[in-house]
Each structure stands twice: as C-alpha cells, then as structure tokens.
C-alpha positions in Angstrom: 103.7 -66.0 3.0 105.1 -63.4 5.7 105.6 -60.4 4.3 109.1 -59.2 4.2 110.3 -57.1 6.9 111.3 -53.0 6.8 115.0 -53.8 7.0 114.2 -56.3 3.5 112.4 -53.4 1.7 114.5 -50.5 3.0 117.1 -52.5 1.1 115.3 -51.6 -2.3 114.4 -48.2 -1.5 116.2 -45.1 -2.7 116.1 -41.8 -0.6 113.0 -39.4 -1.2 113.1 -36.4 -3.3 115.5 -33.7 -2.5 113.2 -30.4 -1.9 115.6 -28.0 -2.4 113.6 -25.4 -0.2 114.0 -28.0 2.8 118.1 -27.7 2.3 118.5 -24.0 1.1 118.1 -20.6 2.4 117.9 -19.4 -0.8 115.4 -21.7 -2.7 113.7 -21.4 0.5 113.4 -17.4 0.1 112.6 -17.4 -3.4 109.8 -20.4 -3.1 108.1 -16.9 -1.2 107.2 -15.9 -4.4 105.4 -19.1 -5.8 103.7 -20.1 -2.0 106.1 -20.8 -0.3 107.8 -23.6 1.0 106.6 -27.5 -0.1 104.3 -28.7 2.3 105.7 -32.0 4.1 102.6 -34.0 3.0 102.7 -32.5 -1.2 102.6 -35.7 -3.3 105.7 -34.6 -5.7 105.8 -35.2 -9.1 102.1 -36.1 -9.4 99.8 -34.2 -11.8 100.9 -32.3 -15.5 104.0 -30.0 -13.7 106.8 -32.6 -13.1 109.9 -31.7 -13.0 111.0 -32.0 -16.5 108.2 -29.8 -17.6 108.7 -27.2 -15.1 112.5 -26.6 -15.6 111.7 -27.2 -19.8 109.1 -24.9 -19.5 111.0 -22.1 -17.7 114.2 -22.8 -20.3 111.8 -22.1 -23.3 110.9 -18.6 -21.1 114.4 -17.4 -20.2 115.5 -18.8 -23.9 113.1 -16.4 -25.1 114.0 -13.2 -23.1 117.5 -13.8 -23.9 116.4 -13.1 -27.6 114.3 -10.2 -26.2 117.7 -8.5 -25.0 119.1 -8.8 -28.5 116.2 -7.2 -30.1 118.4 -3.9 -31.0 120.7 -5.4 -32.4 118.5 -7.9 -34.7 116.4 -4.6 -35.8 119.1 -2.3 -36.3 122.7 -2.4 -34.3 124.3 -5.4 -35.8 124.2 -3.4 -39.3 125.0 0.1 -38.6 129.0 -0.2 -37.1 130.3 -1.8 -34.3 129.8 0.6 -31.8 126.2 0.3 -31.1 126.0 -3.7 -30.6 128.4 -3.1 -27.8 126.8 -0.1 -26.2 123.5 -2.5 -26.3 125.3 -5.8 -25.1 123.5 -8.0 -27.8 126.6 -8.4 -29.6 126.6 -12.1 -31.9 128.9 -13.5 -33.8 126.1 -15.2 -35.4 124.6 -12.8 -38.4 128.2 -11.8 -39.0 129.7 -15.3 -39.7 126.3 -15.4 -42.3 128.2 -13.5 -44.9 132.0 -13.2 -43.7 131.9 -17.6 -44.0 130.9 -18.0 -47.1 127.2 -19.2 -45.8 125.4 -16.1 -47.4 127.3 -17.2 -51.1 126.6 -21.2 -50.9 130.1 -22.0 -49.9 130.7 -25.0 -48.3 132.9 -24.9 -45.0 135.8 -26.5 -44.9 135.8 -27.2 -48.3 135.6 -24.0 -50.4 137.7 -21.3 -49.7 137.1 -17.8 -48.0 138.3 -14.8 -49.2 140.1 -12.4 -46.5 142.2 -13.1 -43.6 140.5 -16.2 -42.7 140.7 -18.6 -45.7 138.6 -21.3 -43.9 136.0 -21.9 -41.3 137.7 -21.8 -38.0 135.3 -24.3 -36.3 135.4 -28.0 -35.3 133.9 -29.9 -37.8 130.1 -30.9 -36.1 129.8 -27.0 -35.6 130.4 -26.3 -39.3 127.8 -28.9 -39.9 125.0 -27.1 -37.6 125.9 -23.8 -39.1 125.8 -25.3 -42.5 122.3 -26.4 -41.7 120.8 -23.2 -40.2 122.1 -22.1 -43.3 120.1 -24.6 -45.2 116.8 -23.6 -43.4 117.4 -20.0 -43.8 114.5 -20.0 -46.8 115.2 -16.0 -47.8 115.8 -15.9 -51.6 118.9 -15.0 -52.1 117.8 -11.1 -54.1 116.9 -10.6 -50.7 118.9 -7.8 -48.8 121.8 -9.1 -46.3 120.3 -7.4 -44.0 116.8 -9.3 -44.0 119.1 -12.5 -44.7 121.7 -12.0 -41.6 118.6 -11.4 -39.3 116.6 -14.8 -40.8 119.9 -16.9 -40.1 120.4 -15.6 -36.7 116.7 -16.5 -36.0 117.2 -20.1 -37.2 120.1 -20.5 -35.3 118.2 -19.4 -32.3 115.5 -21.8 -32.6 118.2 -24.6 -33.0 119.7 -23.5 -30.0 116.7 -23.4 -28.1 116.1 -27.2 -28.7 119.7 -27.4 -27.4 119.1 -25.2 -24.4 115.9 -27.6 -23.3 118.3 -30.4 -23.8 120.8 -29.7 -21.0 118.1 -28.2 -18.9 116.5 -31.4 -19.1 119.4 -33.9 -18.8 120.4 -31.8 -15.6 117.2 -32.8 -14.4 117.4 -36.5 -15.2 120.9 -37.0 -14.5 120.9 -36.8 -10.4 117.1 -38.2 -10.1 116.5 -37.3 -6.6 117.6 -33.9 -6.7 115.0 -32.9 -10.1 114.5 -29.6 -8.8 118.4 -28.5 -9.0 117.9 -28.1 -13.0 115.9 -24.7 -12.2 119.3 -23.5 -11.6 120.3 -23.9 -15.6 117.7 -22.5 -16.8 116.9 -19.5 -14.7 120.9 -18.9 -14.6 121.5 -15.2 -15.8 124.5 -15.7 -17.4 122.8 -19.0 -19.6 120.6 -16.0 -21.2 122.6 -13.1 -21.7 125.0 -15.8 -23.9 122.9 -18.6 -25.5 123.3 -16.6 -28.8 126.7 -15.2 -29.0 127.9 -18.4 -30.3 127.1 -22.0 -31.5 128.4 -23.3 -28.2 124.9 -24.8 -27.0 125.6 -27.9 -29.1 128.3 -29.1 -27.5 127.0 -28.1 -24.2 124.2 -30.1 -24.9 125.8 -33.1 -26.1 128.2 -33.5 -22.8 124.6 -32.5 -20.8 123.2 -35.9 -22.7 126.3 -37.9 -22.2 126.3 -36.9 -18.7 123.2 -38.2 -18.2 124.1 -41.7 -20.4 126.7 -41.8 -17.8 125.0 -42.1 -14.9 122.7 -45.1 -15.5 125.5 -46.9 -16.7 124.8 -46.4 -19.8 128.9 -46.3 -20.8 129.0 -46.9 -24.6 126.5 -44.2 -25.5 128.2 -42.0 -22.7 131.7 -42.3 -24.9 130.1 -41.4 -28.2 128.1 -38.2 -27.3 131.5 -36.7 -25.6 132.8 -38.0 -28.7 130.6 -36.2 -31.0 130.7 -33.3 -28.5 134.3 -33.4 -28.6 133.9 -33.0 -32.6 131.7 -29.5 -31.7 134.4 -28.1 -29.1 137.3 -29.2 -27.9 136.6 -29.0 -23.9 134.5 -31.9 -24.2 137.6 -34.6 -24.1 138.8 -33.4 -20.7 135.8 -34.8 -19.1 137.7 -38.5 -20.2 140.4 -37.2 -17.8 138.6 -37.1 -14.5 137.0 -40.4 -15.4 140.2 -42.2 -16.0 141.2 -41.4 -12.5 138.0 -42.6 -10.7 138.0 -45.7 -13.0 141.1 -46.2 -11.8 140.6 -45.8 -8.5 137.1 -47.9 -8.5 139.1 -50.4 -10.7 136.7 -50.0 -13.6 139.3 -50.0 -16.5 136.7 -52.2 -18.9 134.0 -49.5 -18.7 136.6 -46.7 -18.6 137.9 -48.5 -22.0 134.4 -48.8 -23.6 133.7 -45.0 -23.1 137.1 -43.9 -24.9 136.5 -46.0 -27.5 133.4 -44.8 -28.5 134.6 -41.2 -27.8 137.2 -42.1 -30.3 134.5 -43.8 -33.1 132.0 -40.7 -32.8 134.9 -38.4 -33.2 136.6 -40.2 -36.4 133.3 -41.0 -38.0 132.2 -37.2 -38.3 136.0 -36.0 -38.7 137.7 -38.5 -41.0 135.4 -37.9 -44.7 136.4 -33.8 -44.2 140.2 -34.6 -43.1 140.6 -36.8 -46.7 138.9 -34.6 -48.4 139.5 -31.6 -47.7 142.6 -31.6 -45.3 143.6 -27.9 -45.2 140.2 -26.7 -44.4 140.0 -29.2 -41.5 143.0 -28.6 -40.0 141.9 -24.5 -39.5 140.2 -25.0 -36.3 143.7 -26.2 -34.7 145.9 -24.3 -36.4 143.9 -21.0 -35.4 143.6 -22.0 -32.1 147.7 -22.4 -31.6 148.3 -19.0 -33.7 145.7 -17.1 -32.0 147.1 -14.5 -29.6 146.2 -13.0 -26.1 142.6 -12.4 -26.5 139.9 -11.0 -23.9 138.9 -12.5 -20.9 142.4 -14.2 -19.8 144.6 -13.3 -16.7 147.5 -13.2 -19.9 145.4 -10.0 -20.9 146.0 -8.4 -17.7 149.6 -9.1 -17.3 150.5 -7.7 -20.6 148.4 -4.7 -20.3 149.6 -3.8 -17.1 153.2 -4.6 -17.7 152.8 -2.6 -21.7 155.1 -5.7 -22.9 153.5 -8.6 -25.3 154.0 -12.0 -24.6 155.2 -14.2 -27.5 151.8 -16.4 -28.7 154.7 -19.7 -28.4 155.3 -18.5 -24.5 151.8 -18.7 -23.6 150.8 -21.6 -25.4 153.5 -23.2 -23.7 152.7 -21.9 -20.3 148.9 -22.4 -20.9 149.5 -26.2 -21.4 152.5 -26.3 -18.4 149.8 -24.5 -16.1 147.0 -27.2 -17.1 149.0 -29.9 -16.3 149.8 -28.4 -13.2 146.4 -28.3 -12.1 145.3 -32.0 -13.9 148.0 -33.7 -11.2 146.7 -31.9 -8.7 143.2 -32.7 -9.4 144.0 -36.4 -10.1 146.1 -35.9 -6.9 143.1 -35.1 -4.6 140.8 -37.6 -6.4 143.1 -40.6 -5.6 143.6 -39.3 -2.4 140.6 -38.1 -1.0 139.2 -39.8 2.5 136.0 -40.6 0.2 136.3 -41.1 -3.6 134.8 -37.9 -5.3 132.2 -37.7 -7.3 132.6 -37.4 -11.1 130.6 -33.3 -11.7 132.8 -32.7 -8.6 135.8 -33.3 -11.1 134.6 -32.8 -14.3 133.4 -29.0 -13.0 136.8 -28.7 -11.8 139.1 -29.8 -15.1 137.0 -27.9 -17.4 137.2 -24.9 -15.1 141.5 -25.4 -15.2 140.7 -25.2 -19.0 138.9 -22.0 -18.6 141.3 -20.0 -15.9 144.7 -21.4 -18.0 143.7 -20.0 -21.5 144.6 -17.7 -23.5 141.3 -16.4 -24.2 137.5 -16.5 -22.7 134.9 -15.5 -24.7 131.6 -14.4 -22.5 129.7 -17.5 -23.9 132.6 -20.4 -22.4 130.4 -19.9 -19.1 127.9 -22.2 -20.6 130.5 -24.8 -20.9 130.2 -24.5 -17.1 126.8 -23.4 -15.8 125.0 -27.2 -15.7 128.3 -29.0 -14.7 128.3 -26.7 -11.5 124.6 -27.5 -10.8 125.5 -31.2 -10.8 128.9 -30.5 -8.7 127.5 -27.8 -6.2 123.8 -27.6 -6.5 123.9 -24.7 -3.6 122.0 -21.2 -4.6 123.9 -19.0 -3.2 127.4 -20.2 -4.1 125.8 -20.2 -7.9 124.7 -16.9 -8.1 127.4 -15.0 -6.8 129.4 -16.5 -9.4 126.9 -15.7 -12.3 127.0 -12.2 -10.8 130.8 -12.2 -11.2 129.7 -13.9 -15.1 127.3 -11.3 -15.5 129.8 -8.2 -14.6 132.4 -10.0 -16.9 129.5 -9.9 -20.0 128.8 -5.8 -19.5 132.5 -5.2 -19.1 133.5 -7.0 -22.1 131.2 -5.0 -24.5 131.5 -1.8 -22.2 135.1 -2.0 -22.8 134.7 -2.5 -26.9 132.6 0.1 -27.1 134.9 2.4 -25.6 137.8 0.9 -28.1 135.4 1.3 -30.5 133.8 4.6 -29.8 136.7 6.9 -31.1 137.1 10.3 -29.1 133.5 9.5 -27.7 135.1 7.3 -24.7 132.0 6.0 -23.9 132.0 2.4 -21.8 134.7 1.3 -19.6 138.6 2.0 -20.5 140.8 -0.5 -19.9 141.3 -0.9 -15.6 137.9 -1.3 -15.3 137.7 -4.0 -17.9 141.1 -5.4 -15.6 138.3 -5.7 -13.1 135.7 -7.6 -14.8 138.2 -9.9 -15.7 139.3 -10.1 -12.0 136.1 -10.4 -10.8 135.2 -13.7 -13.9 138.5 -15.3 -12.5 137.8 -14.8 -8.8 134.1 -16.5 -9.2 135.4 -19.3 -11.0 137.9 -19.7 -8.4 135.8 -19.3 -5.6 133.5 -22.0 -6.8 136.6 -24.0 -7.5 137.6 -24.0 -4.2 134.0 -25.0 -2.7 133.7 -27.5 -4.9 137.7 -29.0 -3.5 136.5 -28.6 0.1 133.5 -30.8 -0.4 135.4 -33.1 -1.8 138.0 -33.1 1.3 135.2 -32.9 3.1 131.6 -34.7 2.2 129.8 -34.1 4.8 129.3 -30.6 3.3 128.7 -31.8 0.0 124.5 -31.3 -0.7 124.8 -34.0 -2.8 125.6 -36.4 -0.1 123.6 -35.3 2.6 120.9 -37.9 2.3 123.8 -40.6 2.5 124.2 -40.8 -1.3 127.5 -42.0 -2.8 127.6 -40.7 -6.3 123.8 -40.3 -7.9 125.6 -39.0 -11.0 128.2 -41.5 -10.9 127.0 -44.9 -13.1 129.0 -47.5 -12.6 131.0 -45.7 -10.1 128.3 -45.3 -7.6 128.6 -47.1 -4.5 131.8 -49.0 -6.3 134.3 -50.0 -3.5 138.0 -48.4 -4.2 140.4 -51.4 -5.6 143.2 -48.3 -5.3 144.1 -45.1 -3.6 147.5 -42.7 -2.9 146.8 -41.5 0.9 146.8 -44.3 3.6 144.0 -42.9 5.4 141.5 -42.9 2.4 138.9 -45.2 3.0 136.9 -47.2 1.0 133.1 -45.8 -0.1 132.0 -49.0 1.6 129.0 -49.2 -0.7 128.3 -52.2 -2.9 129.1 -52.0 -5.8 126.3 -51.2 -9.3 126.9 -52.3 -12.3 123.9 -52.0 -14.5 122.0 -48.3 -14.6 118.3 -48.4 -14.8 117.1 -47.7 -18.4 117.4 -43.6 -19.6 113.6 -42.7 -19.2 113.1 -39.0 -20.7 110.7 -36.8 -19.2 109.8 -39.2 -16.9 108.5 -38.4 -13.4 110.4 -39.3 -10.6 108.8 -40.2 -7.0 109.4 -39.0 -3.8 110.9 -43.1 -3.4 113.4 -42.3 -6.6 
C-alpha cells in the first residue's frame, strides 16, 4: 500500500505549539530568568511539567501570596476600624459579610431576614449558596469570639476560591490548545492577586472560564448551562450570549446558537426558581439593589459629579448606563458582521463585558477578574497586558488610598479626591486601550497573535473555520475554511504536542 503523500497528512495536522518566547519580546525577556529562550529542538509537553501543571502550579503560588498581602488585616486590621484595612490595602468584604449577613447567627440568605439597612442578601442566588457553604465548613463553635470566627470564614472562602482560581487558570490553558503557554498570563497577572479575596467573584469567573472552554470543542449544550449557572453567580455572564448570537448569525449556526441559550436558560431557572417561590422578596434583592444603588467608586459617573459638585439622579444614570451599552452592543455587532474576516469569539466576548465595565455605575477593584482570562484569550500579547494591569493595579492603591483619607478624619492620610480622579482615569484609559487593540486586530488579523500561524478561530467551536452564510459590508469575505462541527472530546490536564 503507498503511503499517503505530505499534502494527504498535512491535511490532518494542526499547527505546532505556540512558544510564546518565539512571538514576544516580552515572554522572550522574562524566559532570561528561567534559561532562556526554548530551544528549537525541546520536545514540549513531554516529562511531569506540562502545561497545565506549570500554569496550576504557579496559580496555587500567586493564590497564596495574594493571602500573604492580607495578612494584616486577617491578624488585626479588619477588627480595629476602618482606617487601617485601607492604609494596608487588604481590604475584604468577606469577614464582614460573616456577621453583617446573618451567616455568623445561622440565618439562611434569602430566606430569613437581616436586621439593618440591608434586610436581605444582596447576591445572585449561586453566590448565596457558596457563601452559605463556607459558612457551613467554618467548624469554630459558635462561643467562639467573632473575631477568631470572621478570620476562619474568610480562610475557608479562600481555599474555595483557590480551587476556583486553578479552574480558570487551567481552562485558559485548555481552551486555545496550541497556545498552552498564554495561561501564565492569568495566573502571574498582578491584579488576579491583589483581588481574588475581596469578593466571591472567582466563581463566576470560573464558571464562564469552564464554559469557555466547553465552547470551543463544540461542546454547545454544556457551554449554555455553565454561562447559565454563571449567569446565576453574576450577572455579566449573559452578555457573553450576545457576541455569540452575532457570529451564529453570521456563520449561520442558529441550531447551536439555540442549544446554548437554552441551556443557559435551564441552569439559570433550575438554581433560581425553588428561592423565587419561596422566598420571593429575598430573591428579588440582588436586582432591586442593583437598580437603587447610586454612583459608587470606580465609574467615569463618579468623576463627573465630583468635578461638577452636582448629583446625578440614580434613574438618569441607570438610564444612560443602559442607552450607552447599547450604543456600544450595535457597534460591536456592527464590526463583527462587518469585518473583512469574521472575528473571533474572546475578541468579542473581551469587548462586551468590557462595555459592561466602562458604562456602569460602579466598579469595584475585584470586576477586573471578570476580565483578566478573557483578554488572554482575545490578546495573548505581554506587553499590551501588563500595562493595563499596571493601570488595574494603580486603580486598587487609589481606591483604598482614597478611603483611607475619607476615613482618616483630620489625619488626611492617602489620596484626596483628584488623585483618586486619576486612578479612575488611568482603570478607564487601560481598559480602553486594550479595547481598542483588541478592534484593530479584528479590522485587521494579520496582527492578531492568535492568527499568525494561519488559525481561524482555535477558541471558536463550531465557529472555527465555519464559512459566513451572512455579512453587512460588501467587501467582507468569507473565512474560506471548511467548516467543523464536532469538537474533539474536553480532555483536562491533558498534554498537548507540539502537532496539537
């Protein structure tokens, strides 16, 4: 029997391994450190360090000093005024949710009600649940003081989050197989440590991190219910279905666009439904909190009514906030139906979910996270990502800087309120300017990393290589790939060769 010839196998092959140090200045400077660059003849992926292991393994460490910078506030500044957490920048909300939701007294959220301002939990309903269950494991008897209580609840919460963090750090790894090596960026991103702990928004993270990955071996039902149960963590979650709609439509792929959002919608409903019959009124607190909440740190609102000295009604900006998103959701769906080349799904899931960010009415330090591994996926560049976590990372001392000198009385110690005007500045300006790298690979993908070794969408599923059944602009071309329909099987921890 002849043997087949190199244009027969070539057919079957998959482009090698992306070494990142072979494509950027920057991974290529820092590789200094470990050896140096990867030898053209290193058999990658072989031995006990694939991959997966590394970037896990290197999650687990930065996880870790990220609870080494809270360390004054767990011994001491969390419990001794407000002041001090700020001055320290380990500020959670964490140990004080413990006692001021009902957890500390065997309440049950969304069901029992609070005393104070805030009658019940003001969380989407799958974040109640993890909170309920750290609250569970917390094992100190309840003679305890709240101290010792406040600090064993914030550790069990950390170590649930840690499972979390590994999760997106290695679904980023898995989900664009030949570029493994881009998940390094998650987990040694500085603005992933200083913020893993502030909040409980790791879960949902990690759950759009998994469907992500579902998603791009075709894998389209158990894509829709992860962003469904994500969706039932935090909100942002849902505008991932957005982009998609748009590149099914443009792909002609309305069956698999239909599967996903129905199994978005069955995840959501089947942890959402027993709490809104039973307890309705506690349910409903996430959403009514978020419409009455006002103008809150981190938003370009702040800055307009602190330099103008006139308040905004909370009705205006709501209004505005959702005008201003649907401004930039047509434009988005705009430039992916007409786009010479069909984008690729991070490119405009990274972009929606950063509209949702630069709109709102409020940013807390920790909504970067929402961001950090859908920018690896859409812009896997070094440089690009750390200038804007060193915007991130300006924005997390200014906030606390700035509450401690709210905070601080006569003392005026931290930053008064222009130089928090500039950390906000500078959070916007990074987002933005990643914003618009990510729009100009898209207009033009010869510049896109991603790409460069003649990939359509390795992230993609059932969109990769899909010809385009419709488009706006005349001159948009077709991908001119054929078409894939069924994703190889989700293999976790697996290790990928330099073949795919």
């Amino acid at each position: 029997m002849p043997s087949p010839s190199a244009e027969d196998t070539s057919v079957h092959q998959e482009p090698p391994v992306v070494r990142p140090t072979d494509q950027d200045e920057v991974a290529a400077a820092g590789s200094e450190l470990f050896g140096g660059r990867v030898g053209h003849w290193a058999r990658l992926g072989d031995g006990p360090f694939t991959p997966v292991r590394v970037v896990a393994l290197v999650m687990i460490g930065m996880f870790a000093l990220g609870m080494v910078q809270k360390i004054p506030c767990y011994e001491w500044a969390w419990f001794r005024g407000a002041t001090s957490q700020y001055t320290h920048a380990c500020y959670s909300d964490i140990p004080h949710l413990f006692l001021g939701r009902g957890f500390a007294d065997g309440l049950v959220p969304y069901f029992d009600r609070l005393s104070g301002d805030m009658q019940y939990l003001e969380y989407p309903v799958l974040t109640g649940v993890f909170m309920q269950v750290a609250a569970w494991l917390t094992l100190t008897p309840d003679s305890d003081p709240i101290q010792q209580r406040e600090q064993m609840y914030w550790m069990v919460n950390a170590g649930m989050l840690m499972i979390c963090a590994v999760v997106i750090a290695v679904c980023t790894v898995r989900t664009q197989r030949r570029r493994p090596w881009d998940g390094l960026m998650v987990a040694l991103a500085p603005a992933f440590v200083l913020t893993a702990t502030i909040n409980w928004d790791l879960l949902a993270v990690a759950l759009t991190a998994a469907a992500m990955l579902m998603w791009s071996r075709g894998r389209v039902l158990a894509f829709g219910i992860l962003i469904g149960l994500a969706t039932a963590a935090k909100l942002y979650p849902v505008l991932l279905l957005g982009p998609l709609l748009v590149l099914c439509w443009r792909a002609g792929r309305w069956r698999e666009f239909g599967t996903a959002l129905l199994g978005a919608g069955a995840a959501w409903l089947v942890v959402n439904l027993p709490v809104m019959i039973f307890a309705l009124e506690g349910w409903r607190k996430f959403y009514t909190f978020s419409q009455e909440r006002p103008i809150d740190f981190g938003s370009f609102w702040l800055i307009i009514t602190q330099r103008t000295g006139k308040p905004i009604d909370v009705e205006t900006v709501n209004t505005a906030s959702v005008v201003l998103m649907v401004v930039f959701c047509a434009g988005i769906a705009g430039l992916a139906l007409s786009a010479a080349r069909r984008p690729r799904f991070a490119q405009l899931a990274f972009l929606v979910v950063a509209a949702f960010i630069l709109t709102n009415k409020v940013y807390s330090p920790q909504y970067v996270l929402w961001l950090i591994p859908l920018a690896v996926l859409a812009r896997p560049r070094w440089r690009d990502f750390l200038i804007w976590q060193a915007c991130e990372v300006m924005y997390f001392l200014g906030i606390w800087s700035y509450l401690a000198y709210t905070s601080g009385g006569d003392k005026h110690q931290g930053l008064p309120q222009e130089g928090y005007q500039v950390a906000i500045a500078l959070h916007l300006l990074g987002t933005l300017y990643l914003c618009a790298l990510v729009v100009r690979d898209v207009l033009q993908p010869e510049k896109d990393l991603v790409r460069a070794d003649g990939s359509d969408d390795p992230s993609g599923g059932v969109l990769d290589g899909a010809p385009d059944t419709f488009v706006l602009a005349p001159e948009a071309r077709q991908s001119g790939h054929a078409a894939r329909t069924d994703g190889p099987q989700v293999e976790w921890g697996a290790v990928p060769t330099r073949n795919g």
